[in-house]
ROSE-4610 file (N, C-alpha, C; in Angstrom, 1 decimal, always signed):
// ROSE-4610
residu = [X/X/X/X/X/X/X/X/X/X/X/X/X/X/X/X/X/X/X/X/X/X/X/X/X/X/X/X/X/X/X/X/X/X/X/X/X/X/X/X/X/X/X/X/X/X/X/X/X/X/X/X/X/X/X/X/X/X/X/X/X/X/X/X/X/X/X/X/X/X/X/X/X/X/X/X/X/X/X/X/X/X/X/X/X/X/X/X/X/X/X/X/X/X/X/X/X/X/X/X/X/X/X/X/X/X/X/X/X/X/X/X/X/X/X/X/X/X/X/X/X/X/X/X/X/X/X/X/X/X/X/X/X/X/X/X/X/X/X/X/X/X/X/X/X/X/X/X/X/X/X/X/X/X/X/X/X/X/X/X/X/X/X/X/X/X/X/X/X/X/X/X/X/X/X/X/X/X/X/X/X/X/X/X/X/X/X/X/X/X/X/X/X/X/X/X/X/X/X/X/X/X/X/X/X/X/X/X/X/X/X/X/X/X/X/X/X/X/X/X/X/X/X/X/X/X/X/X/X/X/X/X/X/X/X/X/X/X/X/X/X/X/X/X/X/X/X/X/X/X/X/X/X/X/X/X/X/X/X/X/X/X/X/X/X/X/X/X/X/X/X/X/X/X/X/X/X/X/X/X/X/X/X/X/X/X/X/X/X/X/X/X/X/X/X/X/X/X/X/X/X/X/X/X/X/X/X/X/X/X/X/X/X/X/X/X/X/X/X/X/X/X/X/X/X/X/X/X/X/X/X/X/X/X/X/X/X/X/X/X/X/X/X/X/X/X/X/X/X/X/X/X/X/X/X/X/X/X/X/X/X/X/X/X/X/X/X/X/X/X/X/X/X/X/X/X/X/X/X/X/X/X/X/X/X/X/X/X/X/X/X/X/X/X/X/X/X/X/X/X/X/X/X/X/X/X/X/X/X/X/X/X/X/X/X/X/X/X/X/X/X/X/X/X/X/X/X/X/X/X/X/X/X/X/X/X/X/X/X/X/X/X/X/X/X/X/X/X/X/X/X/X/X/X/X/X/X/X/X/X/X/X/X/X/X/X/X/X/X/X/X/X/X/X/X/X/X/X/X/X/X/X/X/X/X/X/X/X/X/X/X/X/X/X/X/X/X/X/X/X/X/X/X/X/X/X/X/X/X/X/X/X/X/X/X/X/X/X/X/X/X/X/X/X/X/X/X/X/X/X/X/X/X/X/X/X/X/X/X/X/X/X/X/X/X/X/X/X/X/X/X/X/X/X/X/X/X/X/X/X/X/X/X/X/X/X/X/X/X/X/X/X/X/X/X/X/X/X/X/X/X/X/X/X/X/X/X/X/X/X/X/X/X/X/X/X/X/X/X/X/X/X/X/X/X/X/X/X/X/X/X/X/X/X/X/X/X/X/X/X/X/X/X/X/X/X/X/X/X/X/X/X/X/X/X/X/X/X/X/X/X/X/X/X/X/X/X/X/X/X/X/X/X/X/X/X/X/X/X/X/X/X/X/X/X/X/X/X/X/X/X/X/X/X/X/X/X/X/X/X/X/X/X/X/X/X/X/X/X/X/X/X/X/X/X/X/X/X/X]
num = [1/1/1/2/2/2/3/3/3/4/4/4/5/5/5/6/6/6/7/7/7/8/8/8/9/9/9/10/10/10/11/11/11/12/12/12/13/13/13/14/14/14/15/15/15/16/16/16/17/17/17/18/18/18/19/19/19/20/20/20/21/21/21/22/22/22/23/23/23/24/24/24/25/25/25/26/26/26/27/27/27/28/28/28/29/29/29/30/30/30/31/31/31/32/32/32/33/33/33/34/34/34/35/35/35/36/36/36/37/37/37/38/38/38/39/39/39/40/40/40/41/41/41/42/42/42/43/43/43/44/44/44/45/45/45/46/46/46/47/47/47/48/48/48/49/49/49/50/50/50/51/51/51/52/52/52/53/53/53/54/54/54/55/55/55/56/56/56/57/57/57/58/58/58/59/59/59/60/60/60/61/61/61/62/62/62/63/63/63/64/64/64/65/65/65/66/66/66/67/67/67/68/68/68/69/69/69/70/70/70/71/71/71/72/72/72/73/73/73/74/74/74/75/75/75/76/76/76/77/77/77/78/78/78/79/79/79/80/80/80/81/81/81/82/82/82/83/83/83/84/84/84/85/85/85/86/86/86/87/87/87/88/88/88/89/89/89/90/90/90/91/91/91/92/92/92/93/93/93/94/94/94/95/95/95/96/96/96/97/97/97/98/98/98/99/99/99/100/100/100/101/101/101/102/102/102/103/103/103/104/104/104/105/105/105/106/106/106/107/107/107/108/108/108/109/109/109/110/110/110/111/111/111/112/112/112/113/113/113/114/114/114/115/115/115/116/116/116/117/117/117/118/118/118/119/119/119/120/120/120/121/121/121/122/122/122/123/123/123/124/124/124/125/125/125/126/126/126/127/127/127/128/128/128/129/129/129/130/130/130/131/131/131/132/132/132/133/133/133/134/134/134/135/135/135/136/136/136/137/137/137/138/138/138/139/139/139/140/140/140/141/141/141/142/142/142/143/143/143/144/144/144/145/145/145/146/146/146/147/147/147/148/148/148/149/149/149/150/150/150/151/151/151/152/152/152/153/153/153/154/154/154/155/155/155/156/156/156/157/157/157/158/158/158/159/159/159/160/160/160/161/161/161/162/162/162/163/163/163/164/164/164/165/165/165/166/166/166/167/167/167/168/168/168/169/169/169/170/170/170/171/171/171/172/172/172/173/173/173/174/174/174/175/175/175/176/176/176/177/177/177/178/178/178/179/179/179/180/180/180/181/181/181/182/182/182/183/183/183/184/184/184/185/185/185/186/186/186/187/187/187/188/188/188/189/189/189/190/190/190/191/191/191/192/192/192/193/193/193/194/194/194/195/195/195/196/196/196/197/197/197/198/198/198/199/199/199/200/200/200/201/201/201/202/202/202/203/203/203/204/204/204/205/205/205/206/206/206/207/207/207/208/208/208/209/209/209/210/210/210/211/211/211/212/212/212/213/213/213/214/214/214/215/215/215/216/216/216/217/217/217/218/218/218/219/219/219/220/220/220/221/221/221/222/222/222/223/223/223/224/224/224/225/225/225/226/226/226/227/227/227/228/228/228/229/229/229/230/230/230/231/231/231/232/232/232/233/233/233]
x = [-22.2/-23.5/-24.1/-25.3/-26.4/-26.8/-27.4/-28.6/-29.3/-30.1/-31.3/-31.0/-30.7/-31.4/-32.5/-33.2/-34.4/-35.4/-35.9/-37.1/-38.7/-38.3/-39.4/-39.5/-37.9/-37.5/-36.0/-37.0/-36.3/-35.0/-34.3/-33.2/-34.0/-35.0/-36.1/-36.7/-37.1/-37.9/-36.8/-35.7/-34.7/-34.2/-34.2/-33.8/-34.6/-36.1/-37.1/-37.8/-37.5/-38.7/-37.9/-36.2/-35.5/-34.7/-35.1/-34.6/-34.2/-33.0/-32.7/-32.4/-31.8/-31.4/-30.1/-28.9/-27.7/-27.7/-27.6/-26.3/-25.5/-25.6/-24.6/-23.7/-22.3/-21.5/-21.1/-21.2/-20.8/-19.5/-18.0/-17.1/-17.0/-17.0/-17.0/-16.4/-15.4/-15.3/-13.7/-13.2/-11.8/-11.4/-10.2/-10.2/-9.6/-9.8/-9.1/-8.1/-7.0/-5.9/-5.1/-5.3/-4.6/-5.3/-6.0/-7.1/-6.5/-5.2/-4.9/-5.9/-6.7/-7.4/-8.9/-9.3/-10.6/-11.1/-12.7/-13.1/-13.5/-13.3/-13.3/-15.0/-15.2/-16.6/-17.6/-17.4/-18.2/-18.6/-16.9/-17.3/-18.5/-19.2/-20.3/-20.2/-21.0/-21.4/-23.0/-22.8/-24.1/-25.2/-24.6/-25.4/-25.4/-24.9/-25.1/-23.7/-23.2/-22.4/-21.7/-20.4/-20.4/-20.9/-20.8/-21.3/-22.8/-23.6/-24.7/-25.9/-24.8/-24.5/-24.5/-23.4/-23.1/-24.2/-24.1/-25.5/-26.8/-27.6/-28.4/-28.3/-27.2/-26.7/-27.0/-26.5/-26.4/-27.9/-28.8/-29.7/-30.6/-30.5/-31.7/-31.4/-30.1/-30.1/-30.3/-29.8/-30.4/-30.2/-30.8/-30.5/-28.9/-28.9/-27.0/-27.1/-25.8/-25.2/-24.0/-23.7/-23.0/-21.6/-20.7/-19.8/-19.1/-18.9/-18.8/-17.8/-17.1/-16.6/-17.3/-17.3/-17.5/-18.4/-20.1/-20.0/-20.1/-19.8/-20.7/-19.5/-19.9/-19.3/-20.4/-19.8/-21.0/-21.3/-20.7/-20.8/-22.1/-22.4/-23.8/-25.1/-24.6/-25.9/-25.7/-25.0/-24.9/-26.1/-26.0/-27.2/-28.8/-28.9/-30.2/-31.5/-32.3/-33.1/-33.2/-31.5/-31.5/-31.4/-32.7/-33.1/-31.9/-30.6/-29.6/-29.7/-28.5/-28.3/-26.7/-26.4/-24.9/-24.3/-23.0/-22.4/-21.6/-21.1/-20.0/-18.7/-18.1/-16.4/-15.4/-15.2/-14.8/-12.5/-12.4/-11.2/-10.9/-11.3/-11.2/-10.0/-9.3/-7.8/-7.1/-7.4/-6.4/-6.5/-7.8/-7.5/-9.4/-9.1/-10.2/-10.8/-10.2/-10.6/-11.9/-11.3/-12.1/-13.1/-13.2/-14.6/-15.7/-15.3/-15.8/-16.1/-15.3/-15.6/-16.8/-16.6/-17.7/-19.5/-19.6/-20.4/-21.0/-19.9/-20.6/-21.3/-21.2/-21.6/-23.4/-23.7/-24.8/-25.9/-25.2/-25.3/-26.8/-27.7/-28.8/-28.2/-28.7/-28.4/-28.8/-29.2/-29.7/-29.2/-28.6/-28.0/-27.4/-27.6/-26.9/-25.4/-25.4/-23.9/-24.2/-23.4/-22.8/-22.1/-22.5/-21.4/-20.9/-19.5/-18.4/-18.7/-18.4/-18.5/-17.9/-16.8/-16.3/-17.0/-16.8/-17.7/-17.6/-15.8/-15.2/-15.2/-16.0/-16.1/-17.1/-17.0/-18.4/-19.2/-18.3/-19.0/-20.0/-20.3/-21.1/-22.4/-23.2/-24.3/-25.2/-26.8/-27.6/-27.2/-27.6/-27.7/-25.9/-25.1/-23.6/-23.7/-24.3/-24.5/-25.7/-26.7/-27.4/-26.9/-26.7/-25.2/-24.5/-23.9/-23.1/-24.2/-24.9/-25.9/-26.5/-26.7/-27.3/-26.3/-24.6/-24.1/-23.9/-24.0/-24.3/-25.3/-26.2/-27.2/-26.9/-26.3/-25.2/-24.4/-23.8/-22.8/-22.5/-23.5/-23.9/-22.8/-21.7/-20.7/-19.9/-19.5/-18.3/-18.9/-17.8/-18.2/-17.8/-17.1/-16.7/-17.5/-17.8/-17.7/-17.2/-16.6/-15.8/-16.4/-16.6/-16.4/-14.9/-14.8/-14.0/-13.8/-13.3/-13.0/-13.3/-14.0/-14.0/-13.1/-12.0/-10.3/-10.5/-11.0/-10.5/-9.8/-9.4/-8.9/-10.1/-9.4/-10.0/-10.3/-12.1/-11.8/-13.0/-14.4/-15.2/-16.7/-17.5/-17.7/-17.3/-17.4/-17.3/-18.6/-18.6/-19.9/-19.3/-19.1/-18.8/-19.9/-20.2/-21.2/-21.0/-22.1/-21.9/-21.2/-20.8/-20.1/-18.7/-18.7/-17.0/-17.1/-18.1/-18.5/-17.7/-17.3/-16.0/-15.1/-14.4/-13.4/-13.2/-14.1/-14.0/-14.3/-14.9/-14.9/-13.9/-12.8/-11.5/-10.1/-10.6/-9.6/-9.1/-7.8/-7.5/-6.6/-6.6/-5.3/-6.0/-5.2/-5.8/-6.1/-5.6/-5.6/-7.4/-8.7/-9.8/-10.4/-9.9/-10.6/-9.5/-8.3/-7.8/-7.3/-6.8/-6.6/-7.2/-8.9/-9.9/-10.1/-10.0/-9.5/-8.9/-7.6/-6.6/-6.4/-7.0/-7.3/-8.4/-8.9/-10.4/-10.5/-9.0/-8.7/-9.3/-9.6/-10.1/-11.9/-12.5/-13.9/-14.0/-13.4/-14.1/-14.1/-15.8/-15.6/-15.7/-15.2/-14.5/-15.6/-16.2/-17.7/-16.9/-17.3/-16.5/-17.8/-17.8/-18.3/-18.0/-19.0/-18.3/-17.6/-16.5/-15.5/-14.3/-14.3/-13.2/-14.3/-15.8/-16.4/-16.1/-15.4/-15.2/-14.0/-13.1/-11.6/-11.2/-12.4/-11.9/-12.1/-11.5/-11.8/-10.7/-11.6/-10.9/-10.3/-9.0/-8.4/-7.7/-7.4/-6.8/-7.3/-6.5/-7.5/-7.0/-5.7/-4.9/-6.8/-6.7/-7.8/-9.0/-9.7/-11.0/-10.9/-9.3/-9.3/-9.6/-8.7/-8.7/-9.8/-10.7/-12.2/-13.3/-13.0/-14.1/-13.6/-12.1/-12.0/-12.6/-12.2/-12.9/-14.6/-15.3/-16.5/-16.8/-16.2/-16.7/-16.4/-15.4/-15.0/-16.2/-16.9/-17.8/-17.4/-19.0/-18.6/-19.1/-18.3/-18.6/-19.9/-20.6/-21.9/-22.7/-21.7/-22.0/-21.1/-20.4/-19.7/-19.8/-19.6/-20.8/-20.0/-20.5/-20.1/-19.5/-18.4/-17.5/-18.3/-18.5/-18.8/-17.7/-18.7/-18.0/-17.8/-16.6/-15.8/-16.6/-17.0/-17.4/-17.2/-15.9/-15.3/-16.2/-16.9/-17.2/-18.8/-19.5/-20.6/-21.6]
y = [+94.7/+95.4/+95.6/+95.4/+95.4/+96.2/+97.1/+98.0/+98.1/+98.6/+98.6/+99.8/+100.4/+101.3/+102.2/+101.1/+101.7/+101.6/+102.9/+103.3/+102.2/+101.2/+100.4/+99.2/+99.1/+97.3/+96.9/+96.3/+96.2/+94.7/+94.9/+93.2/+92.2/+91.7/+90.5/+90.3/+91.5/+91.5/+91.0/+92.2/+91.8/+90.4/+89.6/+88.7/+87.4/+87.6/+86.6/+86.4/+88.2/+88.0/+87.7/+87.9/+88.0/+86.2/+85.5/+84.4/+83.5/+82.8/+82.4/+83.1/+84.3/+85.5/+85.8/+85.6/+86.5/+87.6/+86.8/+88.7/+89.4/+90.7/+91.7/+91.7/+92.0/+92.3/+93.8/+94.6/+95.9/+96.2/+96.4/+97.0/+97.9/+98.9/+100.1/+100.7/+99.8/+99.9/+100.5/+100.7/+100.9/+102.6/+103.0/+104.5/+105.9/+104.9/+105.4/+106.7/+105.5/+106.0/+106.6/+106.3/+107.6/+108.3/+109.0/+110.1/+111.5/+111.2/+112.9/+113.7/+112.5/+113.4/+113.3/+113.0/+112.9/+111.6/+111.7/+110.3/+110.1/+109.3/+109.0/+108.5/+108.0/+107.1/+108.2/+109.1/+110.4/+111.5/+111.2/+112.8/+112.0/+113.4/+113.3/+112.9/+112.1/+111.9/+111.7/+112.6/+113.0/+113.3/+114.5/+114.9/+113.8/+113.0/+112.1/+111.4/+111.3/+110.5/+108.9/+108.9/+107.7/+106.0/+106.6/+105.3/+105.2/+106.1/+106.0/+105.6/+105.9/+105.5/+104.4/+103.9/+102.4/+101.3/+101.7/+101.0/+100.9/+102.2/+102.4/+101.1/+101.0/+100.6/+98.7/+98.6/+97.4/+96.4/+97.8/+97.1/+97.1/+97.2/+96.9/+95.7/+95.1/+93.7/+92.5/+92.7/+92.0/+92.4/+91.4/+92.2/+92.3/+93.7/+94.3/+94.1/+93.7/+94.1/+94.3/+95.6/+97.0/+96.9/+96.6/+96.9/+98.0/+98.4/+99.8/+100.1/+101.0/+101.7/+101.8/+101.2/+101.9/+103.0/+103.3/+104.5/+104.9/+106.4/+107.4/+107.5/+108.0/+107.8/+108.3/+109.0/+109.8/+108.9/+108.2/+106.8/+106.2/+106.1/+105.2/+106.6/+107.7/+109.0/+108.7/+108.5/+108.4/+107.6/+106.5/+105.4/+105.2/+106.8/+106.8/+106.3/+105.6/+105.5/+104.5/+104.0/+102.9/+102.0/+100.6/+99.4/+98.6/+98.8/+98.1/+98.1/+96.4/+96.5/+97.2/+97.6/+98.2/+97.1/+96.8/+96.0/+96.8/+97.3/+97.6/+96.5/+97.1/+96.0/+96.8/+96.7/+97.0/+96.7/+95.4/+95.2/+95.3/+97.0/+96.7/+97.3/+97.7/+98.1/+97.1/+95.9/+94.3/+94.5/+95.1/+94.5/+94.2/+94.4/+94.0/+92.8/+91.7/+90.3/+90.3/+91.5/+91.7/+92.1/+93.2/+93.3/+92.2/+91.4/+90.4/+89.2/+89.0/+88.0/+88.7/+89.8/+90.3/+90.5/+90.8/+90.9/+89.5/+88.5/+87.0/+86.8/+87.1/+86.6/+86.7/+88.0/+88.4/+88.1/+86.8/+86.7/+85.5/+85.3/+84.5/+83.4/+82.1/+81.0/+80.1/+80.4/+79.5/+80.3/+81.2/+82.3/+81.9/+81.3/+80.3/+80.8/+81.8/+82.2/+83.6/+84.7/+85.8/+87.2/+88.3/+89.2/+90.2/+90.0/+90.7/+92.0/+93.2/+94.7/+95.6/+96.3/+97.2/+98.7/+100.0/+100.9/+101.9/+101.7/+102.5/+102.4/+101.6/+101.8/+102.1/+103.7/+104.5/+104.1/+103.8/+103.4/+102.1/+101.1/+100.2/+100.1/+99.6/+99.8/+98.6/+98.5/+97.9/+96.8/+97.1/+96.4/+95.0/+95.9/+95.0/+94.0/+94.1/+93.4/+92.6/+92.3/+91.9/+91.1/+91.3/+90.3/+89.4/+89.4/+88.7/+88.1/+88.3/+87.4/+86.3/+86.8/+85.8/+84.8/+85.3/+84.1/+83.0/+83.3/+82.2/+80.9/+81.4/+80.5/+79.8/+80.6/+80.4/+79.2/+79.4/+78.5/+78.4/+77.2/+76.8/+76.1/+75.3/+74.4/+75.7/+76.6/+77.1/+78.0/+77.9/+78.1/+79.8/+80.8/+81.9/+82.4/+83.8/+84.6/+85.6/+86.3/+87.7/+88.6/+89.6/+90.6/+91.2/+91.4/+91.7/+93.2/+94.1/+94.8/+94.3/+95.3/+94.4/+93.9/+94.0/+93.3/+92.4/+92.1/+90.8/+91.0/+92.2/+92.3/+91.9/+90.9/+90.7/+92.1/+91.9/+93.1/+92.7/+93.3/+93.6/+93.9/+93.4/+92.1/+90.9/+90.2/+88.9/+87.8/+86.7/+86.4/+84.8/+84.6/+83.2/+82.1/+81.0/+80.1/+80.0/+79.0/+78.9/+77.8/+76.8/+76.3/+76.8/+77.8/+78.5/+79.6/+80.0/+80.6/+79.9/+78.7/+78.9/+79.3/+79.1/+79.3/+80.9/+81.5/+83.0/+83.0/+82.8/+83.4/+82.8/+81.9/+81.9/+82.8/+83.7/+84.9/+86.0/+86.3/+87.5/+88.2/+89.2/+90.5/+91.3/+91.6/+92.3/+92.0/+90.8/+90.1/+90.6/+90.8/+90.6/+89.0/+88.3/+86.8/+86.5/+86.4/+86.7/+85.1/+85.1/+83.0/+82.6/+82.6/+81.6/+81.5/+83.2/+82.8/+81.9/+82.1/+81.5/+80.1/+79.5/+77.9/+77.4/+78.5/+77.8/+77.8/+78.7/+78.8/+78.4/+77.3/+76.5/+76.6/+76.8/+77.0/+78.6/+79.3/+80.4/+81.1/+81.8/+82.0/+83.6/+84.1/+85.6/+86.2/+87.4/+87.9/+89.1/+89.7/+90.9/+91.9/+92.9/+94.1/+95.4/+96.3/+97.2/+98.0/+98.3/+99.1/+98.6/+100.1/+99.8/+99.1/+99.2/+99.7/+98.8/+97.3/+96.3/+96.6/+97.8/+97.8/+99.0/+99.9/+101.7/+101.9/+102.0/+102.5/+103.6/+104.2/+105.7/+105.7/+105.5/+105.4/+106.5/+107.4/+108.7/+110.0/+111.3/+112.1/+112.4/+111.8/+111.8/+110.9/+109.6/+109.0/+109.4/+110.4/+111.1/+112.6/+112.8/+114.3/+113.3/+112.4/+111.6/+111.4/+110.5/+109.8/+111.2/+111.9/+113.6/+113.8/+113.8/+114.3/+113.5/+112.7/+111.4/+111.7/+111.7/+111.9/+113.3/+114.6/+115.6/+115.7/+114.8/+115.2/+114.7/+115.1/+115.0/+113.6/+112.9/+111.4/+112.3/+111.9/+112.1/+112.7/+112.2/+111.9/+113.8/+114.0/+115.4/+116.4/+116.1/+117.0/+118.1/+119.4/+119.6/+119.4/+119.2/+119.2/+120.0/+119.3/+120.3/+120.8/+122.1/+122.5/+121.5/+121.9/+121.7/+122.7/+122.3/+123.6/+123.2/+124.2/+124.2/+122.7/+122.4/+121.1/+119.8/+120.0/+118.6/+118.5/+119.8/+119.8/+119.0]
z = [+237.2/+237.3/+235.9/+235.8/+234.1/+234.6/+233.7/+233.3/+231.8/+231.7/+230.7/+230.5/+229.5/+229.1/+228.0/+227.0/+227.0/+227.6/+227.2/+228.1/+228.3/+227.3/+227.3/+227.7/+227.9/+227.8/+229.0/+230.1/+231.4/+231.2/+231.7/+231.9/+231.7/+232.4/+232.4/+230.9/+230.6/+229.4/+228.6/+228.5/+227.1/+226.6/+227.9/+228.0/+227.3/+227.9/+227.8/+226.6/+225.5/+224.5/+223.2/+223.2/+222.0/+222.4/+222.9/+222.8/+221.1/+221.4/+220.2/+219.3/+219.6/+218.4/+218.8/+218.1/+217.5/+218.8/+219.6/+220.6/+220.2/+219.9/+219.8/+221.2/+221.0/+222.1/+221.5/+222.2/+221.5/+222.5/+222.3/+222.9/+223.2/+224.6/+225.1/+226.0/+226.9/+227.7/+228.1/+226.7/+226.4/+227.2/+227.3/+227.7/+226.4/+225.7/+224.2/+224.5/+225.3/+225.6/+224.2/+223.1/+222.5/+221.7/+222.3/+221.7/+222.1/+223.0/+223.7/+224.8/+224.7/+226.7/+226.0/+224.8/+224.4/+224.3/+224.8/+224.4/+223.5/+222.4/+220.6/+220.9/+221.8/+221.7/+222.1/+223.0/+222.6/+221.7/+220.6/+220.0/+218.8/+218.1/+217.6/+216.3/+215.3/+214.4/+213.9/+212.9/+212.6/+213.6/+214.7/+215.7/+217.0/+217.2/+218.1/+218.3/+219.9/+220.5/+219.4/+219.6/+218.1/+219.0/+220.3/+221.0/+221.1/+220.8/+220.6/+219.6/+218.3/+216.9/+216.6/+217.4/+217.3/+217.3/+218.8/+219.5/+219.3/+218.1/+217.9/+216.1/+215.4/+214.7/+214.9/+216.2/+216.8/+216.9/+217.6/+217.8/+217.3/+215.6/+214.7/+214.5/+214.9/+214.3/+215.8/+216.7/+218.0/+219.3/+220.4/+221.7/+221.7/+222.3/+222.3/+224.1/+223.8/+225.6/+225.3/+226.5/+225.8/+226.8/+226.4/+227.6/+227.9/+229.3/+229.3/+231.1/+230.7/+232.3/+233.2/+234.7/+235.6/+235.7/+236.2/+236.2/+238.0/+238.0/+237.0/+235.3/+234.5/+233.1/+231.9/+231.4/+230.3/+229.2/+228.8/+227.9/+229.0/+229.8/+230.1/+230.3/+229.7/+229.8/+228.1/+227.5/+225.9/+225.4/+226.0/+225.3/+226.4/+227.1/+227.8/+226.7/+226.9/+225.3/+223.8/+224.2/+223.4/+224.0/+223.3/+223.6/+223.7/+225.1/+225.1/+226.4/+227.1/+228.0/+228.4/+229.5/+229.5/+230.7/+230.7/+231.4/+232.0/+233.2/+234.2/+233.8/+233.1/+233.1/+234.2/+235.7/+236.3/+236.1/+235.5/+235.3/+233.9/+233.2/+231.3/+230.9/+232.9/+232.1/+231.5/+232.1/+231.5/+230.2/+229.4/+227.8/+227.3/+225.9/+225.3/+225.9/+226.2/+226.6/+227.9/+228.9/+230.5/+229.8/+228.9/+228.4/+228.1/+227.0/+226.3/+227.2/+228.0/+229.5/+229.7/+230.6/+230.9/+230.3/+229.0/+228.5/+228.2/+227.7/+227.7/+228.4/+229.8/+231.4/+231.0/+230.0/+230.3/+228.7/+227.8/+226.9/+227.2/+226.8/+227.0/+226.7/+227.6/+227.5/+226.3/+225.6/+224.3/+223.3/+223.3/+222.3/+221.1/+219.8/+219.4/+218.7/+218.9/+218.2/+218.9/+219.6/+219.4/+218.5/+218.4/+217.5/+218.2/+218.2/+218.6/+217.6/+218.3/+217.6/+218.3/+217.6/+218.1/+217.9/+219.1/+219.1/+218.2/+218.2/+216.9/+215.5/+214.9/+213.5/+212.9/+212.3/+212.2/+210.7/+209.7/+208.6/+208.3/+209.7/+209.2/+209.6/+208.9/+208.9/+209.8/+209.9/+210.0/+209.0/+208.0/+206.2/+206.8/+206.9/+207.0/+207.8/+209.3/+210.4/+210.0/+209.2/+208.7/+207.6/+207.2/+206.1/+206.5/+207.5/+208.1/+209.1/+209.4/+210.1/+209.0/+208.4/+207.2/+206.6/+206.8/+206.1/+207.5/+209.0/+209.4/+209.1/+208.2/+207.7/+206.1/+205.5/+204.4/+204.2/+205.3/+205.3/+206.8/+207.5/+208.8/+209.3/+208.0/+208.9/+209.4/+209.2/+209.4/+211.3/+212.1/+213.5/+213.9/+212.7/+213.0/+211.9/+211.7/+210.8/+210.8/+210.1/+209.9/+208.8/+209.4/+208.3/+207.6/+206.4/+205.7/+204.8/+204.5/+203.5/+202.5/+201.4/+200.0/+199.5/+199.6/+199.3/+200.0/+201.0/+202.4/+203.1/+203.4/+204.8/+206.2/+206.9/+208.1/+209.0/+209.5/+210.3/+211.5/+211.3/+212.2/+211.6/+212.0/+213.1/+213.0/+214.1/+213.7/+215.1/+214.5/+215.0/+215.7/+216.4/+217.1/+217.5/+217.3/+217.6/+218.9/+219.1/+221.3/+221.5/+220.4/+220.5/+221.2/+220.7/+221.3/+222.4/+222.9/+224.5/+225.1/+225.9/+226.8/+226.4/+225.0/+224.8/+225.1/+224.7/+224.6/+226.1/+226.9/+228.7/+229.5/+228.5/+229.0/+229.2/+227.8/+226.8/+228.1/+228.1/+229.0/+227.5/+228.3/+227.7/+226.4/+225.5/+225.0/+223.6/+222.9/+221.6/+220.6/+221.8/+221.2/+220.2/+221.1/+220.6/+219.4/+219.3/+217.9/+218.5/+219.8/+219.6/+219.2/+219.5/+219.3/+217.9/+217.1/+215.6/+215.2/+215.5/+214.9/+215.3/+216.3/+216.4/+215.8/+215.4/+214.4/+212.8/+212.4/+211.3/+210.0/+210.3/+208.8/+209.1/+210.1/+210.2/+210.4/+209.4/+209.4/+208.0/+208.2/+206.7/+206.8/+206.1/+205.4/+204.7/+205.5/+204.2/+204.1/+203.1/+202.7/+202.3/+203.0/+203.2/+202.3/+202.0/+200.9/+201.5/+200.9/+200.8/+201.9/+202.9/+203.9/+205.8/+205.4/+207.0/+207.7/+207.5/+208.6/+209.1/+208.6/+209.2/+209.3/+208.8/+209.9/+210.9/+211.7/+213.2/+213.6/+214.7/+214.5/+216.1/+216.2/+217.2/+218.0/+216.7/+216.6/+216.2/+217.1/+216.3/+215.0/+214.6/+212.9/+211.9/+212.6/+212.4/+212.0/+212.8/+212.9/+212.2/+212.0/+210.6/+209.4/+209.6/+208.0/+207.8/+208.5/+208.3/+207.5/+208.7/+208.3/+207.3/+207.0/+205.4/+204.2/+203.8/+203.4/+203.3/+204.6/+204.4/+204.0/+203.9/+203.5/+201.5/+201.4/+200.3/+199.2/+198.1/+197.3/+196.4/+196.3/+195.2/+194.0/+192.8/+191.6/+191.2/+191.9/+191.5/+191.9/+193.2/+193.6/+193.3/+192.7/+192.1/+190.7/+190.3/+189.5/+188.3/+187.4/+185.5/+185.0/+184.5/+183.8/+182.5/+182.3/+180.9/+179.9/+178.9/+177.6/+176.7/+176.0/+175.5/+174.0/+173.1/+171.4/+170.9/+171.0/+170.6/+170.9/+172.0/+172.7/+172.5/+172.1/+171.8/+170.4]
């Protein structure tokens, strides 16, 4: 089952007016089984649900289709308002994979490439996802893209041509597309992203003290000036 949910822009429409544009797949549908009884995709950042965040995140760069639990489910009252569609993954216990099946199902037929996005990584931006959209045009032979850590750690997003749509609406369990990586090996290219944001995700609530700590702690830049002692004047 699809739903729309902004307020301006029904299934038919989303479909018919963003043709030819980069699908977001946004992942949601998980039970963030080790959060201790909390849902990670609800608690708040910066005043707002992190799956709302996400998604709002998502869809400055293309039509999103949102994968998501079963409802009734507060994750589909989360994104009342944002210009996304939400997908029902009824089988998302199996694994990231049921999700991603699912969401492809609802991916526009001329769609020329896809982007995989997980809901959990709160540091990346518009600007990042925009990046990595652009190096599909960069460098057009290569059939994957990845986002990277500024070091190059492989992480998130990553963007698949349609070339590779079966392969991915073949995928079960819970890998997240990591075969279709790893058989495509040599056509993918590696963009690296500032800092950590392609590879924090907050799975834990060890995860989500660390992250807040991190973000509360002051950059240089706000931190205030040491006097100077007679000597340094």
């Amino acid at each position: 089952m699809a739903r729309a949910y902004g307020d301006d822009i029904g299934p038919i429409r989303l479909l018919n007016t963003q043709m030819n544009e980069i699908s977001v797949i946004l992942l949601a549908a998980g039970r963030s089984s080790r959060m201790g009884g909390s849902d990670k995709l609800m608690r708040q950042v910066d005043g707002v649900p992190l799956l709302r965040r996400s998604a709002q995140t998502a869809a400055a760069v293309g039509p999103v289709i949102v994968a998501l639990p079963p409802a009734p489910h507060p994750r589909h009252d989360a994104l009342n308002g944002v210009p996304v569609r939400g997908v029902e993954i009824p089988d998302a216990d199996e694994g990231m994979n049921a999700s991603l099946r699912g969401a492809l199902a609802h991916v526009p037929p001329d769609a020329p490439a896809v982007m995989v996005l997980l809901a959990d990584l709160p540091d990346l931006t518009a600007d990042d996802l925009r990046a990595l959209v652009r190096a599909t045009r960069t460098y057009p032979d290569m059939r994957i893209w990845r986002g990277t850590s500024a070091e190059g750690q492989p992480g998130h997003p990553v963007i698949f041509d349609r070339s590779l749509f079966a392969e991915l609406g073949q995928l079960s369990g819970d890998d997240g597309a990591q075969t279709v990586v790893r058989r495509h090996a040599n056509q993918v290219h590696l963009h690296p992203l500032p800092g950590h944001r392609a590879v924090r995700d907050l799975d834990t609530p060890q995860d989500w003290a660390a992250w807040q700590s991190d973000r509360d702690r002051p950059t240089p830049a706000q931190q205030p000036a040491t006097p100077k002692t007679p000597a340094q004047k």
